[in-house]
C-alpha positions in Angstrom: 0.0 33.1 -71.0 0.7 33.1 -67.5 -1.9 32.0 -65.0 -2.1 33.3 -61.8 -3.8 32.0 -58.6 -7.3 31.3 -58.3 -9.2 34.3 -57.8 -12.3 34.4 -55.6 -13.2 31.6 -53.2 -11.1 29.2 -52.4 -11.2 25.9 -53.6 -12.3 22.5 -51.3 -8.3 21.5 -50.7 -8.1 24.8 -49.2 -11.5 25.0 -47.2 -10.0 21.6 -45.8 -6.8 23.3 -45.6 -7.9 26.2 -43.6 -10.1 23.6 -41.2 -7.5 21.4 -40.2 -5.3 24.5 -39.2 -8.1 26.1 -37.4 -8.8 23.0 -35.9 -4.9 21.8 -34.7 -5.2 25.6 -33.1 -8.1 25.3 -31.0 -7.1 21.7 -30.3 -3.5 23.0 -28.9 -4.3 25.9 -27.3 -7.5 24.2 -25.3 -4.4 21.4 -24.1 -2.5 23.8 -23.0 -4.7 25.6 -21.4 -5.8 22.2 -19.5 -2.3 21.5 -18.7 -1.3 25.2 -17.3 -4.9 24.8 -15.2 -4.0 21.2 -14.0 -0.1 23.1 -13.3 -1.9 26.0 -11.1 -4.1 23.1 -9.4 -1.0 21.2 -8.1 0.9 24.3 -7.2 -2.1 25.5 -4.9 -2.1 22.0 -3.6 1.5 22.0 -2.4 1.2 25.1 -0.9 -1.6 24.6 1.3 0.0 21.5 2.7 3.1 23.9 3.3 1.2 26.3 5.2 -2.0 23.9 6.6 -2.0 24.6 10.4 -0.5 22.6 13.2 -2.1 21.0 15.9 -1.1 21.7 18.9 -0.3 19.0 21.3 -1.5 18.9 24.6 0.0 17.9 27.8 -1.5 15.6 29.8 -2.1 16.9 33.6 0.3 15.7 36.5 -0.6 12.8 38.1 -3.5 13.4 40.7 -4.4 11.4 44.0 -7.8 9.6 45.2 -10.3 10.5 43.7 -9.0 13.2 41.7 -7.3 10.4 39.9 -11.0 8.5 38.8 -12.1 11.6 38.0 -8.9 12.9 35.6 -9.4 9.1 34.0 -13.4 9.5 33.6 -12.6 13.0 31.9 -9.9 11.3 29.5 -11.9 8.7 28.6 -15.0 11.3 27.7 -12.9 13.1 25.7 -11.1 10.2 23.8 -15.0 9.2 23.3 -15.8 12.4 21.8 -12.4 12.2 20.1 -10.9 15.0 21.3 -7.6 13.4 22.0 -6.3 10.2 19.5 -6.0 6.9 20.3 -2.2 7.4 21.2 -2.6 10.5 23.3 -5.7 9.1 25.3 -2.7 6.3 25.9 -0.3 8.6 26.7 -2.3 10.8 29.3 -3.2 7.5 30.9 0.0 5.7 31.5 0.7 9.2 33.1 -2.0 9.3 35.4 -1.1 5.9 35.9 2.4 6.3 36.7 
């Protein structure tokens, strides 16, 4: 006589069966989910640095006389304190006053 296949539920190698494909599933499709997420993260990261905005640079004023030119330092150094301008453009704007 010819036996066929178990009929009704299925036995405990096949529970375990069924489990450990069920779980490899859920396991790979939660890494690649993670992995496309961490992808899209990087990608939006790239291009805001591409597109982030530029400063603009300002030009120091020409060099004034008297007491124009203590009052064009005091007004430099207020805004360097406020930091307004860096430490290299408060320099800049000064050695220009300067001359």
């Amino acid at each position: 006589m010819l036996r066929r296949g178990r009929i009704g539920r299925p036995g405990l190698l096949g529970t375990v069966a069924r489990t450990a494909v069920v779980a490899g599933t859920a396991s790979a499709t939660a890494n690649a989910v993670n992995r496309r997420g961490e992808q899209r993260a990087a990608e939006q990261q790239a291009y805001a640095a591409q597109n982030a905005p530029v400063q603009p640079v300002y030009a120091p004023p020409a060099a004034p006389q008297g007491e124009d030119l203590v009052a064009k330092l005091e007004q430099l150094g207020k805004l360097h304190a406020t930091g307004v301008l860096s430490d290299a453009e408060f320099a800049a704007a000064k050695s220009q006053l300067l001359g």
